[in-house]
C-alpha positions as CSV (number, residue, x, y, z in Angstrom):
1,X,-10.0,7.6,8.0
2,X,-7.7,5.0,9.9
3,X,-9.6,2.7,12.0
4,X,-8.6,0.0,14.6
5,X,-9.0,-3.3,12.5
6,X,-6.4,-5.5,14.8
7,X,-5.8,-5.9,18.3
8,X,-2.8,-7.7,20.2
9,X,-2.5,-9.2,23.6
10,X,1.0,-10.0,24.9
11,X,0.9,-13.2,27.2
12,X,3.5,-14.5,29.9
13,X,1.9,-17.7,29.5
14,X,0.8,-17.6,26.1
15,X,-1.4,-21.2,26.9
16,X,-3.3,-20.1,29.8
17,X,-4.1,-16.9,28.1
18,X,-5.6,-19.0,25.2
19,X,-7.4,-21.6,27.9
20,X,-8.7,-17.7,29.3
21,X,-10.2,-16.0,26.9
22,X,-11.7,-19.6,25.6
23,X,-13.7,-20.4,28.4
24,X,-14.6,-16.2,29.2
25,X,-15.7,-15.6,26.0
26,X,-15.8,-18.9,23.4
27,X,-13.0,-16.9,21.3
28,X,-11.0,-19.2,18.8
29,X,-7.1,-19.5,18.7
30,X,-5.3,-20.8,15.2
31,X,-1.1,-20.8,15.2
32,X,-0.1,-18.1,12.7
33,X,2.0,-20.2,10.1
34,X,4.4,-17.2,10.2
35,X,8.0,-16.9,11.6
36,X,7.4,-16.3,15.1
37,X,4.8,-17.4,18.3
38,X,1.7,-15.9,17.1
39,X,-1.7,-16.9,17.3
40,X,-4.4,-15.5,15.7
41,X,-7.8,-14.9,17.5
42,X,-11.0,-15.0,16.5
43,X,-13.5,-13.2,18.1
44,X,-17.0,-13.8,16.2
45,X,-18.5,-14.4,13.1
46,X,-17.6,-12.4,10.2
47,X,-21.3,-10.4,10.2
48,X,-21.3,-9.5,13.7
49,X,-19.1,-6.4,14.6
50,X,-16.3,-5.8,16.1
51,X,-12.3,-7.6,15.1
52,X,-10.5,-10.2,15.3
53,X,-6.7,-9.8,16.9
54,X,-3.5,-12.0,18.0
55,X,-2.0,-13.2,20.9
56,X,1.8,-13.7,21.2
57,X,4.3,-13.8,24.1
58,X,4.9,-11.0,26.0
59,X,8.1,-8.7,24.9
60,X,8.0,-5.8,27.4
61,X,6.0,-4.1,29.4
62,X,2.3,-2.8,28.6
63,X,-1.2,-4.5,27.9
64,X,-3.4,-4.9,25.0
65,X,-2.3,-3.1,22.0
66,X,-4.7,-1.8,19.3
67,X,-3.4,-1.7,15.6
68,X,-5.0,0.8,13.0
69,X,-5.3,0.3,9.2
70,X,-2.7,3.3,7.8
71,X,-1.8,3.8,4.4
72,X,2.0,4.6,4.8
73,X,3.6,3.4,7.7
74,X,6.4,5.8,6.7
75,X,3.9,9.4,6.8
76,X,2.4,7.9,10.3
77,X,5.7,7.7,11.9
78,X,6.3,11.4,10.9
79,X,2.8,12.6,12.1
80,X,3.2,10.7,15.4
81,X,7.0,11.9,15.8
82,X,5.2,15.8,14.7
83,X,2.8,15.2,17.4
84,X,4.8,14.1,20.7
85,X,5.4,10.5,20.2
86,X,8.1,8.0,20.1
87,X,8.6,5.4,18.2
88,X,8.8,2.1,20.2
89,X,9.6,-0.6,17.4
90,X,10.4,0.6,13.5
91,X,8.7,-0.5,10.5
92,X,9.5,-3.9,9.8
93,X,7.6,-6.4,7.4
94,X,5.3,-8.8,8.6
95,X,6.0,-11.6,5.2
96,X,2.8,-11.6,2.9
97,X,0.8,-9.6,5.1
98,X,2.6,-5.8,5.0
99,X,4.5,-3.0,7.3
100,X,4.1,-2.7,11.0
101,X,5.3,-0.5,13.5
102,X,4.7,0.6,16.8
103,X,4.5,3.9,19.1
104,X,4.0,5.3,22.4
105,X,1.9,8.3,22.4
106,X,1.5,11.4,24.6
107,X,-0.2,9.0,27.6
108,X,2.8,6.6,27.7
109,X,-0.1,3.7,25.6
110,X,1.5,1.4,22.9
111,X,-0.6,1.9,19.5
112,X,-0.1,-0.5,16.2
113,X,0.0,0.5,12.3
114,X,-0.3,-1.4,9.6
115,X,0.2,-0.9,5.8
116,X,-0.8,-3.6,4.1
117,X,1.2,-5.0,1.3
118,X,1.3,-8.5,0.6
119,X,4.7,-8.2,-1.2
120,X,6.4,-7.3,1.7
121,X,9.2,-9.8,3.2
């Protein structure tokens, strides 16, 4: 069964966003090495629950964005056009790490996929 294994949360200020949720909650920041403004965030120790996420400027309008673990990006954006949906941004490779895309569903709330494939590019 999918499950939420990533979450996102688009900044104005990317840096005061960081300084934030530092001092709230002691979470750690590390610049993503990858093409674009992306931190990654660490939450907590590997055998505590919960995930980890990333932090990047903001793009458009909306709040925290949850991504899900699929294993075809292409048959979840069928099943979410099948069920009401829109597609907000298209597959598109994320280099070394896999396939992302992103929806709107029913409620108007931005929700993440990812297939992972470190080949893709």
């Amino acid at each position: 069964m999918p499950r939420v294994i990533h979450f996102e949360i688009p900044a104005d200020d990317p840096a005061r966003a960081r300084k934030f949720y530092e001092g709230v909650f002691g979470w750690s920041f590390q610049k993503w090495e990858g093409p674009s403004d992306y931190w990654l965030v660490r939450t907590g120790e590997e055998a505590e629950p919960g995930i980890d996420g990333g932090l990047a400027p903001r793009q458009g309008p909306g709040g925290t964005v949850n991504v899900v673990d699929v294993e075809s990006v292409d048959a979840t954006s069928r099943a979410v056009e099948k069920a009401g949906g829109q597609t907000v941004v298209p597959k598109m490779a994320v280099p070394g790490i896999g396939w992302v895309a992103y929806y709107q569903d029913t409620e108007g709330n931005t929700i993440g996929v990812l297939e992972s494939d470190a080949s893709a590019a």
